[in-house]
C-alpha positions, 0 to 999 in steps of 0.5 A: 835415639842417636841413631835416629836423629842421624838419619833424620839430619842426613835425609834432610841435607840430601833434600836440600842438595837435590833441591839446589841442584834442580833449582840451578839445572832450571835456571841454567836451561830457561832462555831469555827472550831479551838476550835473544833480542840483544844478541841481534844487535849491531854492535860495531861497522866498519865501512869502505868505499866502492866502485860504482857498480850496477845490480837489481834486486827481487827480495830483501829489505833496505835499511835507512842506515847500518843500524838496521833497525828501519826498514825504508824500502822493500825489494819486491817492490822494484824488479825493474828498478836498477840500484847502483853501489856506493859503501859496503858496511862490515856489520857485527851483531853482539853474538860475534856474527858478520854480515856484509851490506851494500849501501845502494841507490838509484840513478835518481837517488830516490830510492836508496838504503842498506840492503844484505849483499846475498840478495844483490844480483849482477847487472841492470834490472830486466826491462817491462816485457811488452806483448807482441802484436797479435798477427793481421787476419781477414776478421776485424774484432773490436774490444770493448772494455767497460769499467762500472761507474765506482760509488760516489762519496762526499767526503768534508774535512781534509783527506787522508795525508798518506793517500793524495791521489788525484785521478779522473772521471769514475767512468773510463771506456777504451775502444782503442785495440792498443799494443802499447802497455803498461805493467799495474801491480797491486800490494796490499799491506806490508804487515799482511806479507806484501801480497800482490793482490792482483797483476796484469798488463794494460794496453794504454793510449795517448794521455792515459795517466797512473789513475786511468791504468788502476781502473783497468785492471781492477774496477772493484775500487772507490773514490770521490770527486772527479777530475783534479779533485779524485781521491781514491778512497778503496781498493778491493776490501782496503778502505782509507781510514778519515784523516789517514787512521788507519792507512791508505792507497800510494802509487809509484811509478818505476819505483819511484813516486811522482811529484804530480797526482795519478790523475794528472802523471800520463804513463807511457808504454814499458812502465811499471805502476804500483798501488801499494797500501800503506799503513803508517806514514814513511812505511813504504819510503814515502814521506809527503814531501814527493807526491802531489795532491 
């Protein structure tokens, strides 16, 4: 009987050893999401001043401050846009790690943040490459570009607050064979990758404005009004939700956004346009105070 409750009691505490051990391996080997978050964390910065130094930049975020917790402006969307140096910051994360940033801006100061130095490239930005002029040859050819009139809309209240734009009539016919161009990009939304949507070259003539250029790279849009009053409501399958909800259509020209409408900023040959979709006011560093209606 002795001998019987002694093996009981022993087969028991090795149950409860094994248990506890089992307990405590998968407890130890189970991570933690928020420690992962924590540990990315900047914890400490320490700053020095430099020399004023010119570079361009292809990839990587700008940060509104060393924190690097908001994203202001994304790099892809200046390949022609020269950034100059002003403060490098030695960021520490809570996991012990390093990382050097440069503070940057523009020669206007309108487009500047924090940006990761490994992206940073030596020198000026490389200029808008124009294309040649096609040699003269015994046959004259006349080109016509014809774009569909875009739907007509009538819109009542007041329009999206992220996406006053201001263009011209929804028809535009050029007959003009122009070695003068532009360069017009298209962005969809950052969320969805920052894809380009769609890219070319426009040959323009006098007078044509950052509205006129959109309509000749993509007729697949949409907009309301004409004259002083256009808005443009699509592009492609991007749509302007009522009163903003939803996101909307922005431009930019050489990085920067015009204080004028696109309707009324003429655009001159060697000039980068950029539509760009913005989800939430101030995701694509413009804020409502720089762009007019």
């Amino acid at each position: 009987m002795k001998r019987l409750r002694l093996t009981k009691l022993l087969t028991v505490t090795a149950l409860l050893l094994g248990g506890l051990a089992l307990g405590t391996g998968t407890s130890s080997t189970a991570p933690s999401a928020q420690a992962k978050t924590k540990s990315t964390k900047v914890v400490k910065a320490t700053y020095k001043r430099l020399t004023k130094k010119a570079y361009h930049v292809t990839s990587g975020v700008f940060y509104s401050t060393s924190k690097l917790t908001r994203a202001n402006h994304y790099a892809v969307n200046y390949p022609h846009t020269t950034f100059y140096t002003y403060s490098q910051a030695t960021i520490t994360r809570a996991n012990g790690k390093r990382s050097v940033y440069y503070y940057m801006t523009t020669g206007n100061h309108k487009v500047k943040g924090w940006i990761w130095h490994g992206y940073l490239k030596k020198g000026s930005a490389p200029a808008v490459k124009k294309t040649p002029a096609s040699q003269t040859t015994t046959t004259t050819t006349t080109t016509t570009v014809t774009t569909p009139t875009a739907p007509t809309t009538t819109t009542t209240g007041s329009q999206a607050p992220i996406t006053p734009l201001v263009g011209n009539t929804g028809t535009s016919t050029n007959t003009n064979v122009n070695t003068e161009q532009v360069q017009v990009q298209i962005f969809g939304p950052l969320e969805e990758g920052n894809k380009v949507l769609k890219s070319g070259n426009v040959a323009i003539k006098d007078g044509d404005t950052a509205f006129d250029v959109l309509k000749q790279l993509d007729s697949d849009i949409s907009y309301t009004g004409s004259g002083s009053s256009t808005y443009v409501t699509r592009i492609g399958s991007y749509t302007a939700g009522s009163g903003g909800v939803g996101g909307g259509w922005l431009y930019n020209v050489n990085g920067s956004y015009p204080n004028a409408s696109a309707g009324s900023y003429k655009v001159k040959s060697g000039d980068l346009v950029q539509w760009v979709w913005t989800s939430t006011l101030g995701d694509r560093g413009w804020t409502g105070s720089s762009q007019g209606s």
